[in-house]
C-alpha positions in Angstrom: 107.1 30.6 10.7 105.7 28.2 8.4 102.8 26.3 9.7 103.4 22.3 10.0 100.2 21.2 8.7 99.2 21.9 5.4 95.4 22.2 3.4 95.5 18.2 3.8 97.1 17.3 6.8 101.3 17.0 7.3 102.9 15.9 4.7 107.2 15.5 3.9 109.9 13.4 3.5 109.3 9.9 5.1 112.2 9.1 7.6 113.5 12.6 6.8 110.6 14.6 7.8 108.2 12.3 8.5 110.4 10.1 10.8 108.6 7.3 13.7 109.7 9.0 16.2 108.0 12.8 14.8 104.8 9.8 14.2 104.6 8.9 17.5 104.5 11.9 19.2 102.1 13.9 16.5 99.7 11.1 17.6 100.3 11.7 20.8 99.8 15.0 20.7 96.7 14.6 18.8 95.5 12.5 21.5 95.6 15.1 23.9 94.1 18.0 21.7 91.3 16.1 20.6 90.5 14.4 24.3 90.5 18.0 25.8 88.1 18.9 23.6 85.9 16.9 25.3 85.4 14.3 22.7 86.7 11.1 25.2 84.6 12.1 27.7 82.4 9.6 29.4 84.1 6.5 27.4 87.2 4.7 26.6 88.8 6.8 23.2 88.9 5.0 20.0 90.8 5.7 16.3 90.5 4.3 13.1 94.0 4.0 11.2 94.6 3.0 7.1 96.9 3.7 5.2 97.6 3.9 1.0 100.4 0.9 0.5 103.6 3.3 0.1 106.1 1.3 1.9 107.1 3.9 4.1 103.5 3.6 5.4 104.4 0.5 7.0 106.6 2.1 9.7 104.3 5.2 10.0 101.4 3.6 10.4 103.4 1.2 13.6 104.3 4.5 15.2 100.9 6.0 14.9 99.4 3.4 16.5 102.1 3.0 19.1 101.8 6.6 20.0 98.2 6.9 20.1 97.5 3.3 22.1 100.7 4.6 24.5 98.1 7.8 25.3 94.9 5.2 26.3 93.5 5.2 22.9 92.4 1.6 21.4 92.7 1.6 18.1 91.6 -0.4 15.3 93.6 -0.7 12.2 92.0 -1.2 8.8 95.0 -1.4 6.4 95.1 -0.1 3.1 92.3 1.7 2.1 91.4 5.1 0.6 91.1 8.5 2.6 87.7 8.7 2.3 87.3 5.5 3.8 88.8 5.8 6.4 86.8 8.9 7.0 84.0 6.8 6.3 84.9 4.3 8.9 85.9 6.6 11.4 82.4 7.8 11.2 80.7 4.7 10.8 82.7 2.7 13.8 82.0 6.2 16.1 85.4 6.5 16.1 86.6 9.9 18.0 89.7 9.8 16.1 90.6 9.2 12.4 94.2 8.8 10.9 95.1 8.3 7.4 98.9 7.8 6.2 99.5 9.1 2.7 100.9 12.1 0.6 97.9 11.2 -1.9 99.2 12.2 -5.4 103.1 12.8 -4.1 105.8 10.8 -5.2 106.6 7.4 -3.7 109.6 8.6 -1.1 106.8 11.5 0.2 104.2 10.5 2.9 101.8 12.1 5.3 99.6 12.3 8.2 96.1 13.5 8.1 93.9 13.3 10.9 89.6 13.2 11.2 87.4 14.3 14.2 84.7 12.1 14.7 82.2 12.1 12.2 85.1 11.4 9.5 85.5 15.5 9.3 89.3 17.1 8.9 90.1 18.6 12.2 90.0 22.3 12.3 92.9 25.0 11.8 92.9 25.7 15.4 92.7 22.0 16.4 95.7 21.4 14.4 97.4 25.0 16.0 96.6 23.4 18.8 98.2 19.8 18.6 101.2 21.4 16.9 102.0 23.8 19.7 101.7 20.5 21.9 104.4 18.7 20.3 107.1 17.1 22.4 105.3 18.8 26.0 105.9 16.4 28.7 102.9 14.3 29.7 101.5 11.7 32.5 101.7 8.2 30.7 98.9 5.4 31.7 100.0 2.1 32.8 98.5 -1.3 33.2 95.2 -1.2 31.8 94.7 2.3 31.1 97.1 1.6 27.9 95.1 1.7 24.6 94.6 -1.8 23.1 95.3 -2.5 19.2 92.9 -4.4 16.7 92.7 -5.4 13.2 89.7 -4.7 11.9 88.9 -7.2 8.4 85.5 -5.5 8.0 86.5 -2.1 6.9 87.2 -2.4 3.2 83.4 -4.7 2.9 81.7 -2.0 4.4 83.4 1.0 2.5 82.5 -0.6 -0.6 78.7 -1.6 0.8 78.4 2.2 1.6 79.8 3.3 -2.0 77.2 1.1 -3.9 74.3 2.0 -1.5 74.9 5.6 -2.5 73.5 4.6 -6.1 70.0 3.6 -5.1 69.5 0.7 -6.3 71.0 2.0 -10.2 73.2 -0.6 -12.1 75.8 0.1 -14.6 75.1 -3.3 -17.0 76.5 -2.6 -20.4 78.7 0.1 -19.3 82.5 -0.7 -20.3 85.4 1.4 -17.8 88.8 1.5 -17.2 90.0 2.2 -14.2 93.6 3.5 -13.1 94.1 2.8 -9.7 97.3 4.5 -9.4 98.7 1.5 -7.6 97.3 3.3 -4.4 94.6 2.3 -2.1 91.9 2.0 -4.4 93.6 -1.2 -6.1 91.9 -3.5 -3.7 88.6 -1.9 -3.9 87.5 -0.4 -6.7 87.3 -3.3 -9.3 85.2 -5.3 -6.6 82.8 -1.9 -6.1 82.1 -1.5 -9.9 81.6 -5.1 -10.4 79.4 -5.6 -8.2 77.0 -3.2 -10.3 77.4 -5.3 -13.7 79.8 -2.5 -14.9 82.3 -4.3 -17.4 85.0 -3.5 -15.3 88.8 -3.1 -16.6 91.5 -2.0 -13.7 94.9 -1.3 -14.4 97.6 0.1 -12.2 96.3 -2.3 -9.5 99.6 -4.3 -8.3 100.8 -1.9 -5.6 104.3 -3.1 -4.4 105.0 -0.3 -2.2 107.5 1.3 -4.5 105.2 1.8 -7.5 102.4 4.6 -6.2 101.4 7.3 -8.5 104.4 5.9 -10.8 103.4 6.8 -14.1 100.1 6.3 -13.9 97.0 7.6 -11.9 95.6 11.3 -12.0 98.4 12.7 -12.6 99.6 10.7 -15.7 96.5 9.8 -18.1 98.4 8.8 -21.2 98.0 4.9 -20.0 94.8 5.6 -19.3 94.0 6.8 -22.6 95.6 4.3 -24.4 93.3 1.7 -22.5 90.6 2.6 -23.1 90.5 3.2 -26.7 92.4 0.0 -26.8 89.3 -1.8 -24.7 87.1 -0.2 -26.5 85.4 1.2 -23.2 82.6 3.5 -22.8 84.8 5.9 -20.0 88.3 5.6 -17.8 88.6 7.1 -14.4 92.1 7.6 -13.0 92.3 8.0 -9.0 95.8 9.3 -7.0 97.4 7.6 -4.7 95.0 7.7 -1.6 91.9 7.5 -4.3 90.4 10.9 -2.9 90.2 12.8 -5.8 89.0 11.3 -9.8 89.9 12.4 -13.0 88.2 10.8 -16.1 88.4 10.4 -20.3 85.8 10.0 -22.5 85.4 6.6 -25.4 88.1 8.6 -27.5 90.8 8.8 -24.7 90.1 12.9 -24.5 90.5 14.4 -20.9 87.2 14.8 -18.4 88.6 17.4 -16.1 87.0 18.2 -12.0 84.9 20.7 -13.4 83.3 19.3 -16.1 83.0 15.9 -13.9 81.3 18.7 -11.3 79.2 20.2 -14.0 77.7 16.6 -15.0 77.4 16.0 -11.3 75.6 19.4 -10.5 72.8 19.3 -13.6 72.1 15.4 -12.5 71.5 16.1 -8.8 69.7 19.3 -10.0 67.4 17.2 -11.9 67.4 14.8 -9.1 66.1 17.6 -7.2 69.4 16.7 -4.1 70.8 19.9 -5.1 70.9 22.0 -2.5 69.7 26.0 -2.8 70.6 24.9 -6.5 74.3 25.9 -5.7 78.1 24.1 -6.1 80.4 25.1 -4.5 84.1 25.2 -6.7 87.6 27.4 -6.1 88.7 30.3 -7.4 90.8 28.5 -10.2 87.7 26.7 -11.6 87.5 26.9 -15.1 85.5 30.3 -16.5 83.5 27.4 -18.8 82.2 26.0 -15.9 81.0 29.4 -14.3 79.5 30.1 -17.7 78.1 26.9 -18.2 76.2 27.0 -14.4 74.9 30.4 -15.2 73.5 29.2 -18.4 71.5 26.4 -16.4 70.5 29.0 -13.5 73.5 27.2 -10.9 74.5 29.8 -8.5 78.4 28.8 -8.6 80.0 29.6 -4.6 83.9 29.9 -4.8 86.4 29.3 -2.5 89.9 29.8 -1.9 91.9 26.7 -3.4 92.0 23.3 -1.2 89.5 21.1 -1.2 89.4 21.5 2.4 87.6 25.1 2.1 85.0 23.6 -0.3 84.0 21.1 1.9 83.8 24.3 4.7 81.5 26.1 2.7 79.1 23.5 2.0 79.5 22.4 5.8 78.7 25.8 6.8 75.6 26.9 4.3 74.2 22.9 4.0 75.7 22.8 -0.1 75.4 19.2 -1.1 78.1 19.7 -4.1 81.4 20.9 -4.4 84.9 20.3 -5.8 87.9 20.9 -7.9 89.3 21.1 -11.2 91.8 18.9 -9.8 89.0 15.9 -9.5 88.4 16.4 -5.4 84.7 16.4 -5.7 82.6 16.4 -2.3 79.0 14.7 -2.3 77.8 15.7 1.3 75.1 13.3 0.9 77.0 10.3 0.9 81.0 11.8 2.3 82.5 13.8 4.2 85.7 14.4 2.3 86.8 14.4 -1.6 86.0 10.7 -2.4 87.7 9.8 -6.0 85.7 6.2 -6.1 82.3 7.3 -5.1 82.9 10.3 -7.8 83.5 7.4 -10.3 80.6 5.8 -9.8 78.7 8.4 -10.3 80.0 9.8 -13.4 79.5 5.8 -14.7 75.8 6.3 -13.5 75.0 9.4 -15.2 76.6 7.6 -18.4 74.3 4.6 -17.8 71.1 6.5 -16.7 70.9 9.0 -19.4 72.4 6.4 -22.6 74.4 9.4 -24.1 78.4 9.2 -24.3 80.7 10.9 -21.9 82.0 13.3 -24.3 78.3 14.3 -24.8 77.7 14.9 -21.2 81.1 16.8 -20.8 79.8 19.7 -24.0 78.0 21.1 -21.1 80.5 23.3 -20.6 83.4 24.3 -22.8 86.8 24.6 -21.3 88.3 27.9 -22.2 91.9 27.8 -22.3 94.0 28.7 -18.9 97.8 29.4 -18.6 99.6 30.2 -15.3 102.9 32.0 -14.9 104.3 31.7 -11.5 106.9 35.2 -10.8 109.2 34.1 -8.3 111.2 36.7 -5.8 108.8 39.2 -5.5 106.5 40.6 -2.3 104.0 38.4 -2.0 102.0 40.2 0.2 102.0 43.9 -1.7 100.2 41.8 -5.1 97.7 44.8 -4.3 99.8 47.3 -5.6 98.1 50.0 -7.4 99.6 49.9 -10.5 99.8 46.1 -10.0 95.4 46.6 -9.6 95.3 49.0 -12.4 97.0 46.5 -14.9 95.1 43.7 -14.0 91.6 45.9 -14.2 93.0 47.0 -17.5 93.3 43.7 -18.9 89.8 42.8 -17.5 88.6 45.0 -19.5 89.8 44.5 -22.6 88.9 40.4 -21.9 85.2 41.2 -21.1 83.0 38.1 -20.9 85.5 35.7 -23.2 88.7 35.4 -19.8 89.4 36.6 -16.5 92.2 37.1 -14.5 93.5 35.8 -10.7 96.7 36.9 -9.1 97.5 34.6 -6.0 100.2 35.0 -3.3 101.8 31.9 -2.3 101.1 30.9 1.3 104.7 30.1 1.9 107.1 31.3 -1.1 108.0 34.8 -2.3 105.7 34.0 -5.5 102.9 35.3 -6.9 100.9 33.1 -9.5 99.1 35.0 -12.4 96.3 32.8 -13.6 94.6 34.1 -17.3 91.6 32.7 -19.1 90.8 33.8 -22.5 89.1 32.7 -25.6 92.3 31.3 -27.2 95.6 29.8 -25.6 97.6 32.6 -27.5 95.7 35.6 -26.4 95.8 33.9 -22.2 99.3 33.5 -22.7 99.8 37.2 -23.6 98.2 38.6 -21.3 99.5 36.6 -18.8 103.2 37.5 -19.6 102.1 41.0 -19.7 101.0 41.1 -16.2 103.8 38.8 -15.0 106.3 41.8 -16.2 104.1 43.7 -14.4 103.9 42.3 -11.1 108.1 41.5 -11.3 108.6 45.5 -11.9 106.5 46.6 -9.2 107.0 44.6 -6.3 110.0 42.8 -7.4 
């Protein structure tokens, strides 16, 4: 049976599979789970709820607060802001209960539910078991005043961005120039306010969210606007956030892609230098680039890998005190000042190290070099034989002949029939070969 809540929370079709009524009683349920835990003990239960400005966040966002103020929990609604603010928040405010609407990079029609513990950390596998295995139980409802109350609170964006800029020490950005691409998400209403108020030049775009128009075009997931304004601008940097501004992406003065892990690898030698990086470790996935790996062994960075989701970087570092992680995908974690993938913070950062050390972004980036990666999904297959031993002996073949210039990764889906062959090598051509080689592989064995 598939499991309802994915790396990052529940996320579908809204007023298909998301409907108000599935809302409600999720946050119900979540109620319940998180209050037998022990966590509402001794006090009235509170939650913080945003939400990213997809208009189907509207209605979600009514039925989470109807279902979780209908269990005796007051709740305090903060409107559109990113993730990791409300993480922030729901940390900040001693919230015991976090909930953030969004499907983050997704599509407009998509939307999800994502819920934080106190402390602004994503709840557990077995919490979330747990409150899905509740859904739709009967339950005793309070009445009178043991009904949660409901609040606006028109503090929480202020405060997010106060926390953001206090992360920098004191360090301005005067003279730097950067576009940023707001995605039409919940960043729009934050970010340009956060960088000016550190005398960056600041140039937003993407900032007119109407509801319909998240992640349209623009954002992480579709730089070319980016790219054009900034060489247009003339600016120093871009950074592009998704839809719910937890993960960042940038591009350099000539409008050239600054991926996760080369934003991590800036990140990593900075804080190193800094001396705030922990056991001199970061913490990346599996699918990180083999640059990057090459690039922290070079500079004496023990790299830790996870599996892929930002959520099992952030366990890692949680559970061996890292103070750095991320993904090539821009979620980068800085346990310091977050406790989830925070795109804007991330920006800030990257603008920092640009200001601090007066050398280009392209020049910070040649830390590492990006080897090239191709990945050929093979559909219909047994996912769960991808250990086959002529399937192992192909792959340990290819290793071989690959040495220290690629690698390869063959990952099962978690859900689908699939198998994903992942190949680095020194040249597009020679990754691609391989790849198809062992895709023709793994389709005649366990096909």
């Amino acid at each position: 049976m598939t499991r309802l809540f994915g790396t990052d929370g529940v996320r579908g079709l809204a007023n298909r599979d998301l409907t108000a009524e599935f809302a409600v009683d999720l946050s119900v349920a979540a109620a319940h789970v998180v209050g037998e835990t022990g966590a509402f003990e001794g006090h009235r239960p509170t939650a913080v709820v945003g939400r990213d400005p997809r208009a189907s966040g509207e209605f979600l966002e009514a039925a989470v607060v109807a279902g979780l103020a209908s269990a005796g929990v007051d709740v305090s609604r903060v409107g559109v802001l990113p993730t990791p603010g409300v993480a922030y928040l729901t940390a900040a405010r001693g919230a015991d209960l976090g909930v953030m609407l969004s499907a983050s990079h997704n599509a407009m029609p998509d939307n999800g539910i994502k819920f934080f513990a106190r402390g602004g950390h994503k709840l557990g596998d077995a919490i979330e078991d747990a409150v899905e295995s509740r859904l739709g139980e009967p339950w005793d409802r309070p009445t009178g005043a043991g009904v949660g109350r409901v609040t606006d609170d028109g503090n929480g964006a202020g405060d997010y961005v106060s926390h953001l800029l206090s992360s920098l020490g004191g360090q301005r950005l005067d003279g730097v120039r950067v576009v940023v691409d707001c995605a039409n998400g919940a960043a729009s209403f934050v970010a340009s306010s956060a960088f000016a108020k550190v005398e960056a030049d600041v140039i937003t775009i993407h900032d007119t969210p109407n509801g319909l128009n998240i992640n349209d075009a623009c954002g992480s997931t579709h730089l070319e606007s980016l790219q054009a304004a900034v060489v247009e601008h003339g600016a120093d940097l871009g950074v592009a956030l998704d839809g719910d501004a937890d993960r960042c992406l940038a591009v350099d003065a000539t409008g050239d892609l600054v991926d996760g892990d080369q934003i991590l690898a800036i990140l990593t030698l900075a804080m190193r230098a800094a001396g705030r990086l922990a056991h001199d470790s970061v913490v990346s996935t599996v699918m990180s680039n083999l640059g990057f790996r090459l690039a922290m062994q070079q500079e004496g960075v023990a790299v830790v890998a996870t599996a892929v989701g930002d959520r099992y970087v952030l366990e890692a570092m949680r559970s061996y005190g890292y103070t750095l992680g991320g993904e090539q995908s821009g979620h980068l974690i800085m346990s310091e000042h977050a406790t989830t993938g925070d795109g804007l913070l991330t920006a800030l950062h990257l603008a920092a190290q640009v200001a601090a050390s007066g050398r280009t972004l392209a020049d910070l980036a040649a830390v590492m070099q990006r080897f090239p990666q191709v990945l050929v999904n093979v559909p219909d297959v047994d996912r769960l034989r991808v250990d086959a031993p002529a399937i192992a002996a192909a792959v340990a073949e290819e290793e071989r002949a690959l040495g220290d210039l690629g690698r390869v990764l063959l990952r099962p889906s978690g859900t689908e029939p699939l198998v994903r062959v992942m190949v680095e090598a020194d040249s597009a051509d020679r990754a691609k070969e391989v790849a198809d080689r062992l895709a023709a592989v793994v389709r005649a064995t366990i096909g």
